[in-house]
C-alpha positions in Angstrom: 97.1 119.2 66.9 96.7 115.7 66.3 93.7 113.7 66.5 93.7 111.5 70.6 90.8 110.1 70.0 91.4 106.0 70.2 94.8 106.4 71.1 97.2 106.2 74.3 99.6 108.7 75.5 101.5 105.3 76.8 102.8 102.4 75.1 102.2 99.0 75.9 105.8 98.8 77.6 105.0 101.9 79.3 102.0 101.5 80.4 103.5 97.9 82.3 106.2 100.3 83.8 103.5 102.6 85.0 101.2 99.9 86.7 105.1 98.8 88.4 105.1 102.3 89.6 101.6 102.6 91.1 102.4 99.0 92.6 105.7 100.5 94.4 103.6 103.5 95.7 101.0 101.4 96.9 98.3 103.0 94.9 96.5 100.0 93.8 93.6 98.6 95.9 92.0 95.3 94.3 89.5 92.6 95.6 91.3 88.9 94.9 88.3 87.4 94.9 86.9 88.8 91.8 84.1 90.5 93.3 83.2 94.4 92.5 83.5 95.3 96.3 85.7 98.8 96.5 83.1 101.5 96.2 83.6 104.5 93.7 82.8 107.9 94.4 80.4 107.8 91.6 78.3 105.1 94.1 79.3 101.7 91.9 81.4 99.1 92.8 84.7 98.2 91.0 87.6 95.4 91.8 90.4 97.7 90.8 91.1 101.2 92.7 93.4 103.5 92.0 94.1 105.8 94.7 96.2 108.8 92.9 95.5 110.8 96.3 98.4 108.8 98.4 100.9 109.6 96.1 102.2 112.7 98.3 103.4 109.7 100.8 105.4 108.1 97.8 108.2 110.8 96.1 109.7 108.2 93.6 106.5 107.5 92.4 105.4 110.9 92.2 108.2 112.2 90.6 107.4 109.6 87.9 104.2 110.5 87.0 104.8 114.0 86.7 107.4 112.8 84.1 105.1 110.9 81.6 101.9 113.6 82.3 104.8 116.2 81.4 105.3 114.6 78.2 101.6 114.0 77.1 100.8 117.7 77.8 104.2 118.7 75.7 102.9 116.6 72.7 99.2 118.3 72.8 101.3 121.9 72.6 99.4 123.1 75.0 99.5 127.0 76.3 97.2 126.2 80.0 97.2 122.9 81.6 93.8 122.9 84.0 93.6 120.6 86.9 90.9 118.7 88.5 91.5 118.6 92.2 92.6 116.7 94.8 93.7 113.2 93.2 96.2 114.8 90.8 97.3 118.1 92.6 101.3 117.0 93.4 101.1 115.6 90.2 100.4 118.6 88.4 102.3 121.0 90.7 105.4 118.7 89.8 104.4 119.0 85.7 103.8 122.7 86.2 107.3 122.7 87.5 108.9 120.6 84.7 106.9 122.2 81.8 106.5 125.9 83.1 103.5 125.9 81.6 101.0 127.9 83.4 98.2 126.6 85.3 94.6 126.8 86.8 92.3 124.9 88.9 88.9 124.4 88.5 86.5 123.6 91.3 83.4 121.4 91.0 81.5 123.9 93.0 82.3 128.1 93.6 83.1 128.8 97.3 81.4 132.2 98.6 83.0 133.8 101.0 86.5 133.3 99.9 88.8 135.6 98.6 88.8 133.1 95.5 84.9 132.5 95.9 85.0 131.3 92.1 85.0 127.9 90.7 88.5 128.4 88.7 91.6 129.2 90.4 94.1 131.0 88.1 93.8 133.1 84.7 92.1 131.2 82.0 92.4 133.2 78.3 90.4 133.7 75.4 91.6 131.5 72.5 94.2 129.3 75.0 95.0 125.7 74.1 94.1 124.0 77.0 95.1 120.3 78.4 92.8 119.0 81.3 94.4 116.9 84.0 93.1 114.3 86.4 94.0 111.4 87.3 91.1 108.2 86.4 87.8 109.0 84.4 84.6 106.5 85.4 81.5 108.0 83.9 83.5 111.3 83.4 80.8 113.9 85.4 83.6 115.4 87.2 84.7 116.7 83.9 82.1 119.0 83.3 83.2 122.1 85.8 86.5 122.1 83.5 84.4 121.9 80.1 82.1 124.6 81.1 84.9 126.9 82.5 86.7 126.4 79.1 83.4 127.3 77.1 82.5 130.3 79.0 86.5 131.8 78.7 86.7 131.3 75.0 89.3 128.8 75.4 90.1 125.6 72.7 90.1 122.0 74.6 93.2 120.0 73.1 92.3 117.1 75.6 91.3 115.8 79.1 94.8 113.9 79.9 94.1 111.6 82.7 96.3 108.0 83.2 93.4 105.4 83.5 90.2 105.3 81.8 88.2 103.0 84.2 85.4 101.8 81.1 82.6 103.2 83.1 80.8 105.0 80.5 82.2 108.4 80.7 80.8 108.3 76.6 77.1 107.9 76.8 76.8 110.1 80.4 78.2 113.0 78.9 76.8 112.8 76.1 73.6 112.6 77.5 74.6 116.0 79.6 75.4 117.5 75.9 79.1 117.0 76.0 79.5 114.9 73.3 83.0 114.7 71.4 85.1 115.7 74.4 88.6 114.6 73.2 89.9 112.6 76.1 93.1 110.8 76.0 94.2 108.3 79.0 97.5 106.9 79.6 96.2 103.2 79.8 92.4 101.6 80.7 91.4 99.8 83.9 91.5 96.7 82.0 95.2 97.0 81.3 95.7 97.2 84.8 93.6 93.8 85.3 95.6 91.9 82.4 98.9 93.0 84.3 97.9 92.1 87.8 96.2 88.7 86.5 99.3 87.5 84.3 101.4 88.4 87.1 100.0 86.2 90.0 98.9 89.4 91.8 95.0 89.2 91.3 92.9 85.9 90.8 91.3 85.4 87.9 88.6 83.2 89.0 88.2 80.4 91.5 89.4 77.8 89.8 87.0 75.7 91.6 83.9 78.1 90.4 85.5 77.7 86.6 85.0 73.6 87.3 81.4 73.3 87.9 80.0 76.0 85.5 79.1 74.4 82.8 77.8 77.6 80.6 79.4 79.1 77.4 78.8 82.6 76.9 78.4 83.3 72.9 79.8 86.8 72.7 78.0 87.1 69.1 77.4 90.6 67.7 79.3 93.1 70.3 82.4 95.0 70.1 85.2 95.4 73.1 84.0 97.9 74.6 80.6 97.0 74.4 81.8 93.6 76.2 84.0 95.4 79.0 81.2 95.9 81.7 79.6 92.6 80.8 83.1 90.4 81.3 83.7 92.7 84.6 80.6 91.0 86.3 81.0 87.5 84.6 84.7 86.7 85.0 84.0 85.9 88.6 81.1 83.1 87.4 83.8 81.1 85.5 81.7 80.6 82.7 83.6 80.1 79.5 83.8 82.9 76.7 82.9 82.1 73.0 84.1 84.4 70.2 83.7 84.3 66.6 83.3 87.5 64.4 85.2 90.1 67.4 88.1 87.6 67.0 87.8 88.0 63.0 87.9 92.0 64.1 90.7 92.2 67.1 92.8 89.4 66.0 93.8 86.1 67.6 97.0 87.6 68.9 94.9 90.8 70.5 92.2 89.4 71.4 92.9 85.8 73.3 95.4 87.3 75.7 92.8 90.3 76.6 89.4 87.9 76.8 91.6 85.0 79.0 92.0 88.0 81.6 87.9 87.4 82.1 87.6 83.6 81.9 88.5 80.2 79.3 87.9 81.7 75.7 86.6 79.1 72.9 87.8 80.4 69.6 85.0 79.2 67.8 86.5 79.8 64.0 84.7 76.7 62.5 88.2 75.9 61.0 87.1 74.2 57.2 90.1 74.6 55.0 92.6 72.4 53.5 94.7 70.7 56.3 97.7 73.1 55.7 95.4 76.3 56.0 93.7 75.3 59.6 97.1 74.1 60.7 98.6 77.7 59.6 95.9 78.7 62.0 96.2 76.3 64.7 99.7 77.4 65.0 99.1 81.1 65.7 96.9 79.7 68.5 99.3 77.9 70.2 100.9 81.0 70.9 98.2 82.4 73.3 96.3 79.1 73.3 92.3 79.3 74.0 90.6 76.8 75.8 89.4 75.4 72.8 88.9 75.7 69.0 86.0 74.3 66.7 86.5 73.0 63.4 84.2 71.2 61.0 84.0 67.8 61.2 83.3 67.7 57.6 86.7 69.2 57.0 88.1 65.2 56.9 90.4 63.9 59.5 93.6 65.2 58.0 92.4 68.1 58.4 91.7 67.8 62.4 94.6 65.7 62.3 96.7 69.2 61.7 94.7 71.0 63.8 96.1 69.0 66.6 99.3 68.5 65.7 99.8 72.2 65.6 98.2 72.3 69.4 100.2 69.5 70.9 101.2 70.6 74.1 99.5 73.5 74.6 96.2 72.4 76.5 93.7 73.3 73.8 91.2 71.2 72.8 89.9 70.7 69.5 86.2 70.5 68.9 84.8 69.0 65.5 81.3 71.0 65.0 79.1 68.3 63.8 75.9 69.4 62.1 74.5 73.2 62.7 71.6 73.6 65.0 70.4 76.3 63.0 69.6 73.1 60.3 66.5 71.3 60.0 65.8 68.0 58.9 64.8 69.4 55.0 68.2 71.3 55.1 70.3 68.4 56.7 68.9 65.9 54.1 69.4 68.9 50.8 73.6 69.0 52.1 74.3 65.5 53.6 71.4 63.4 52.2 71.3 62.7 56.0 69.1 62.9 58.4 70.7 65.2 61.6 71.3 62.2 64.2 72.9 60.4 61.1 74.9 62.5 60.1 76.0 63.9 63.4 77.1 60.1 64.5 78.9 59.8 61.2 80.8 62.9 61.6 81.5 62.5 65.1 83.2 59.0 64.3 85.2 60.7 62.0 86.5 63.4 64.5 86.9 61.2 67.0 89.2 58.9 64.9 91.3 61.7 63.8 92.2 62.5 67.5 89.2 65.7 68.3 89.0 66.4 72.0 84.9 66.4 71.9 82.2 68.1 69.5 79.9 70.6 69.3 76.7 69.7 68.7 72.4 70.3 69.0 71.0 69.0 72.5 69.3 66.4 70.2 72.0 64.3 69.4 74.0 64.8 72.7 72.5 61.7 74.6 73.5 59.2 71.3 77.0 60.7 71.4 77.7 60.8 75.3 76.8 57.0 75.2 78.7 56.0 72.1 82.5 58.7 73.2 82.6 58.9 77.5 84.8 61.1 78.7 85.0 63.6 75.6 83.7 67.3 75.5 80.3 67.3 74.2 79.2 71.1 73.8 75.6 71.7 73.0 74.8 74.9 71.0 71.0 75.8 70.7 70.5 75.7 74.1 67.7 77.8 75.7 65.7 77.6 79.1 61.8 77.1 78.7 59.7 79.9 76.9 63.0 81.7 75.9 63.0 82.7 71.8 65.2 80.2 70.3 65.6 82.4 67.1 66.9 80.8 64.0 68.0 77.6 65.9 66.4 74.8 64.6 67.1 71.8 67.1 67.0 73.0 70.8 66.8 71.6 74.0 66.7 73.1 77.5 69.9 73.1 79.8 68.4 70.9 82.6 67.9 68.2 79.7 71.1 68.5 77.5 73.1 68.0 80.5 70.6 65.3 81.7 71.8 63.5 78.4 75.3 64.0 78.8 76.7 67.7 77.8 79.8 68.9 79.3 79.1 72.5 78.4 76.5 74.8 77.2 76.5 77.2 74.6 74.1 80.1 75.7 74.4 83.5 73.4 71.0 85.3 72.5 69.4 84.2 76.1 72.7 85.6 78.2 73.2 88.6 76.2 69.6 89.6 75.7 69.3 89.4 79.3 67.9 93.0 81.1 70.7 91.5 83.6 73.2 89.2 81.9 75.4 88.0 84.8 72.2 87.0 87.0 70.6 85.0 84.4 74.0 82.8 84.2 73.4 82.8 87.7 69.5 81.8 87.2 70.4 78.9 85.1 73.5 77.8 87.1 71.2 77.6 90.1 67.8 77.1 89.4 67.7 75.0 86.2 71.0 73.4 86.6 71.6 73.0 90.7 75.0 74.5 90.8 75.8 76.8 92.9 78.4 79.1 91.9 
């Protein structure tokens, strides 16, 4: 049997056809607003439901399903398919049907009394491959009746086969309850779903007047995808925009962009330094899925952030000429440029500006020279970090309340956010209390 681990029993093109089908059914609930406000069975909150239960009302649909959860259970070769009741009971009735391969239930608790008091329904044999059905998987706790009841017959586990994976830490939980290394292998993930309703016009993104007034720049420095999932959940309904620099090194621009602009604006902050033909090269797979912004260094020249924009013409991206690093000092600024900072900084940023750059990043020190010197541009302040936070290896800082006092449009926030026992209310925090927006 092959390895499901990482994979999907659905291509991309299926998976689209799929989410059509739950639409048709009416098995999709989701909040427009953005907020998590549909409660789970598990007690949290989500924006997306997928209510497998009403497909008995829908045949079409039904008939569907069975179809594709036929031909993930044909692939796994498997000898028992065991389902987890109610959500996917026509669906597996239908597949037992289709398949003729035998099949048992398993009940999350034993019911005395019955003539089937036990908790599985059905002959379950010693050395049987067995494919576990259900229809979503949030923390995956409902999981565990099937995994014991395969343990204790001697039965082999190809995979739990369920069509969404809904992110919500089904890994660490049951690991944590000692079923580590379950194979589990979902049709699509709840964020698929979100991409499909988003870039359809079916759910809304965020309130485009909420995206307006937040100011903040969330530096997604350090974490992988799924690490990120739960976080952009909660944030996408702030507005703040989304930074990315080594994941987008890792997923790819043509990946990644398209899935992060399903949570909010995404600065691709590659720091574009190259000959003019190499950060054009790259500027052009951009404007394929364009960002709200890219950085390059100013110190690249202006031919060089002269092809950046040509390459971006048109699309809405902005190009931001990084100016001097906030994690450099005065000692390191005068060792590289023979400049002090604000020197250098103003020197750079004339160059940039020149050569056509949208706005620049720069420390919260220099911010107030360049807002006075280039209105109406971006100014984007890195090294940014309320009172009494750790500024870390930044080297010129200011606090939010005073870089946008002296003129930032935006404010880069990583270590602070992130680091945050709750992420999403200390972008809130700031927004409100330091900042006096209400969002």
């Amino acid at each position: 049997m092959f390895n499901v681990s990482g994979s999907y029993w659905l291509t991309p093109g299926e998976q689209a056809e799929a989410i059509d089908q739950l639409l048709a059914g009416n098995l999709l609930k989701w909040d427009n607003t953005g907020a998590l406000s549909l409660p789970l069975k598990s007690g949290g909150k989500t924006d997306i439901y997928v209510n497998m239960r009403d497909v008995r009302s829908c045949p079409k649909t039904l008939r569907y399903l069975a179809e594709i959860y036929a031909n993930a259970m044909r692939r796994l070769h498997v000898r028992r398919i065991m389902e987890i009741p109610d959500g996917i009971s026509p669906v597996a009735a239908l597949v037992l049907d289709m398949t003729g391969i035998p099949m048992v239930t398993v009940r999350p608790e034993a019911k005395p009394g019955r003539v089937v008091s036990g908790k599985l329904i059905g002959n379950l044999n010693h050395g049987e491959l067995v494919g576990v059905m259900d229809d979503v998987v949030t923390d995956g706790a409902s999981k565990i009746p099937a995994f014991n009841e395969v343990r204790s017959h001697g039965a082999k586990l190809a995979s739990v086969v369920a069509l969404v994976d809904r992110q919500g830490g089904w890994q660490k939980y049951l690991a944590s309850a000692g079923f580590a290394g379950q194979p589990f292998w979902f049709g699509m993930t709840l964020h698929d779903i979100r991409r499909y309703l988003i870039e359809h016009g079916l759910m809304l993104r965020c309130n485009p007047d909420i995206e307006s007034k937040n100011p903040i720049i969330v530096a997604l420095d350090g974490k992988s995808w799924d690490d990120l999932i739960p976080l952009l959940v909660q944030l996408r309904v702030s507005g703040c925009i989304l930074k990315v620099n080594d994941l987008l090194f890792d997923q790819g621009i043509a990946r990644l962009i398209p899935d992060l602009s399903v949570y909010g604006r995404v600065m691709a902050d590659l720091k574009g330094h190259d000959i003019p033909n190499t950060v054009g090269n790259i500027c052009k797979r951009l404007a394929k899925c364009p960002p709200w912004a890219v950085t390059v260094h100013a110190s690249g020249g202006a031919e060089m952030i002269r092809a950046a924009k040509t390459e971006l013409e048109g699309t809405g991206t902005k190009v931001l000429a990084v100016t001097v690093l906030t994690s450099i000092d005065e000692k390191t600024c005068e060792e590289i440029y023979k400049e002090q900072p604000l020197t250098q900084v103003i020197k750079l940023a004339r160059i940039a500006a020149e050569a056509g750059a949208d706005g620049f990043v720069c420390s919260p020190n220099e911010v107030g020279v360049l807002s006075a010197a280039k209105p109406g541009m971006v100014f984007a302040t890195a090294g940014v970090r309320s009172e009494g936070k750790d500024v870390g290896d930044q080297k010129r800082v200011g606090t939010p309340k005073g870089a946008v006092a002296n003129g930032a449009t935006n404010l880069v926030m990583g270590r602070q956010v992130l680091g945050a026992s709750d992420p999403v209310a200390e972008v809130y925090r700031v927004c409100r209390e330091e900042l006096g927006i209400e969002i």
